[in-house]
C-alpha angles and dihedrals in degrees: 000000000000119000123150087215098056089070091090085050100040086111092060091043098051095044090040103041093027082231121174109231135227105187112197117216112192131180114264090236094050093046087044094046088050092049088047089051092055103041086232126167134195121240089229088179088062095064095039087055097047092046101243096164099049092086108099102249083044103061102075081069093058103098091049087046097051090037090056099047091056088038127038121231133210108259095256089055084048094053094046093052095043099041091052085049104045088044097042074066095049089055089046078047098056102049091043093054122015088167090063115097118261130185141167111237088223096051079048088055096035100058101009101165086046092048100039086051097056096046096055099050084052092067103033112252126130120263099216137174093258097056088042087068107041084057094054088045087048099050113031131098122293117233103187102066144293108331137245137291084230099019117147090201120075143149094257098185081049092045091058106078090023089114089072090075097036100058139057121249084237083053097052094047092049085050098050086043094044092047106024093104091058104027091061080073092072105014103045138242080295105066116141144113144190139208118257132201121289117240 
């Protein structure tokens, strides 16, 4: 199964359904710049009913998740607030359960037939032929246009660095400002970025 959301519920899952887990990280610029494209907002509300912020390393969101689910935010706010949550719990993740799966969105884009293989062979499925070459149709340059808002085929290695021209560079300051103490976690001491030039 694959579902973003899951990812608060990925310890049941595993202990109930005895699953084997592949946890995403993806750059907050990225994540924000995806969220922008979409137009996509956060039902805030969902996570105040089921509780969210009453585990322990969540709690210290409470007062911005209940603020943005009485007040609606602009989508970069959104995607600050999201991606330090859903990562706070990655790092819980990671100290929890070193034998779970991790892996960077942009390593995944950058070397898709390397890191699918080895994910598969992590958790035991077969890396056929046939696999190899849904992956490459999946991830290579598209040559008929721009492509589409939903589209499951996409240039990977391209889709990495697409949040430069998405964002602002005000929005990518505010982003680097709003997830840098965290980020530094999976992306080193070194983390930051910068705007370039729009074609």
């Amino acid at each position: 199964m694959k579902d973003p959301i899951a990812l608060l519920s990925a310890e049941w899952l595993a202990r109930q359904f005895d699953m084997d887990v592949i946890i995403m990280i993806r750059h907050p610029a990225a994540f924000v710049g995806s969220l922008k494209r979409t137009g996509w907002n956060f039902p805030f509300q969902d996570l105040v009913r089921q509780g969210v912020c009453l585990q322990e390393s969540l709690r210290k969101f409470q007062v911005d998740v209940e603020r943005f689910a009485r007040e609606p935010q602009d989508v970069v706010s959104q995607g600050i607030l999201l991606w330090n949550l859903f990562h706070t719990v990655i790092r819980d993740y990671q100290l929890r359960h070193p034998e779970w799966n991790y892996v960077r969105h942009e390593d995944l884009s950058l070397d898709p037939l390397q890191g699918f293989e080895a994910l598969f062979h992590a958790v035991g499925l077969d890396f056929s032929d046939t696999v190899r070459r849904k992956i490459e149709c999946s991830t290579k340059a598209v040559h008929s246009g721009q492509e589409a808002l939903h589209s499951v085929q996409r240039d990977s290695r391209k889709n990495v660095d697409s949040w430069r021209k998405r964002l602002e560079l005000t929005e990518i300051e505010q982003i680097q400002s709003g997830t840098v103490e965290l980020a530094v976690y999976f992306y080193g001491e070194n983390f930051i970025f910068h705007k370039t030039p729009k074609d």
